[in-house]
N, C-alpha and C positions, 0 to 999 in steps of 0.2 A: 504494500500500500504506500501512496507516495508520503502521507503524512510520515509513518514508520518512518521512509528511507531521508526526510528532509532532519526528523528528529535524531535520529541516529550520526548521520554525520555530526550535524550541530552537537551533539554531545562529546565526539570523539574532538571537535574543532576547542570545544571551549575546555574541555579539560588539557588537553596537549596545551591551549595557552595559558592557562590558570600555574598548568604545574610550572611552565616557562618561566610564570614571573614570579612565584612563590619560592621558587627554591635559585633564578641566577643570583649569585652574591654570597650561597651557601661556605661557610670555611670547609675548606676540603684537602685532603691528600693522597696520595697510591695510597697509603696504609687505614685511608678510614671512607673509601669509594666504595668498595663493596656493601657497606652497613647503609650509606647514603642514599645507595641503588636502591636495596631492598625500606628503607624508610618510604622512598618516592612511592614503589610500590602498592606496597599498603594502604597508603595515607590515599590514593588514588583510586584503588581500587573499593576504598570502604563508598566511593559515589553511588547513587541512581547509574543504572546502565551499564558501567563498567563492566564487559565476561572477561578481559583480561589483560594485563598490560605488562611489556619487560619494559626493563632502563637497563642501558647500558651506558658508562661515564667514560670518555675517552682520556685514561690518563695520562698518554702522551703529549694532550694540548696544556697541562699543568706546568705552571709557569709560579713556584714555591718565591712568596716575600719574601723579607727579612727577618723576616719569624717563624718560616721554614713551614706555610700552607699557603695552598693558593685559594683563590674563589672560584666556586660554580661558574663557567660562563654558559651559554647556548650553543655557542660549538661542541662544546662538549657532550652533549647529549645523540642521543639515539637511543629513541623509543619507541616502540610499537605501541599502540592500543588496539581492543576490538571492545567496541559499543556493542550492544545488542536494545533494542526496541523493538516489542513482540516478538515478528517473524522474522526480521531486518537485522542483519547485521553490517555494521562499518568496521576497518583495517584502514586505520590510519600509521602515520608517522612521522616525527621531529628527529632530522638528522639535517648533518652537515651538508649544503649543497652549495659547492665553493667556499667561501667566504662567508654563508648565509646560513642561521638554522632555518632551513623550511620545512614549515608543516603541509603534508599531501597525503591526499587518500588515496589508500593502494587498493580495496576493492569494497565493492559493495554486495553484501549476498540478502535475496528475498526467497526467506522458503519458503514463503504461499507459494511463489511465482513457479515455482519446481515443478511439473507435473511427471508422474511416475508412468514412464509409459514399459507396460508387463504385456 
């Protein structure tokens, strides 16, 4: 249904930017990225809609101050989501593209729209 597949996106849209601006500026390091990953996780997944989300933190863009952490930036990340709305599900993603974190949807699936042909 179109409503499903407009709600679905938008949700994988606002979440992927919610988590963006919530968490860039986090203190962060290779040795406490993993615990940060699985925080985003959670904390994202406990939404309306969410069926599933990875985070992945690129710690090679980690660029340590003078006090030996660096901050969350948007490059850094690469994430997956899949929303689901009823039948409707959205696969999204926030990764590096260039220069840029950009969020795009990678598929949209309608199980009404399936029909089982036996």
């Amino acid at each position: 249904m179109t409503v499903d597949r407009d709600q679905a996106i938008f949700e994988a849209g606002i979440k992927l930017g919610a988590l963006y601006h919530q968490w860039v500026g986090t203190p962060i390091s290779p040795q406490t990225s993993e615990v940060v990953e699985e925080a985003i996780e959670q904390a994202v997944g406990l939404q309306p809609c969410v069926e599933e989300i990875t985070v992945r933190l690129d710690t090679r863009r980690m660029r340590p101050n003078e006090f030996g952490y660096s901050e969350l930036s948007g490059l850094m990340f690469d994430v997956e989501i899949t929303t689901r709305c009823n039948d409707t599900t959205c696969r999204a993603r926030l990764a590096p593209h260039g220069e840029y974190p950009l969020m795009s949807i990678l598929s949209i699936h309608d199980a009404a729209s399936v029909s089982d042909h036996r």
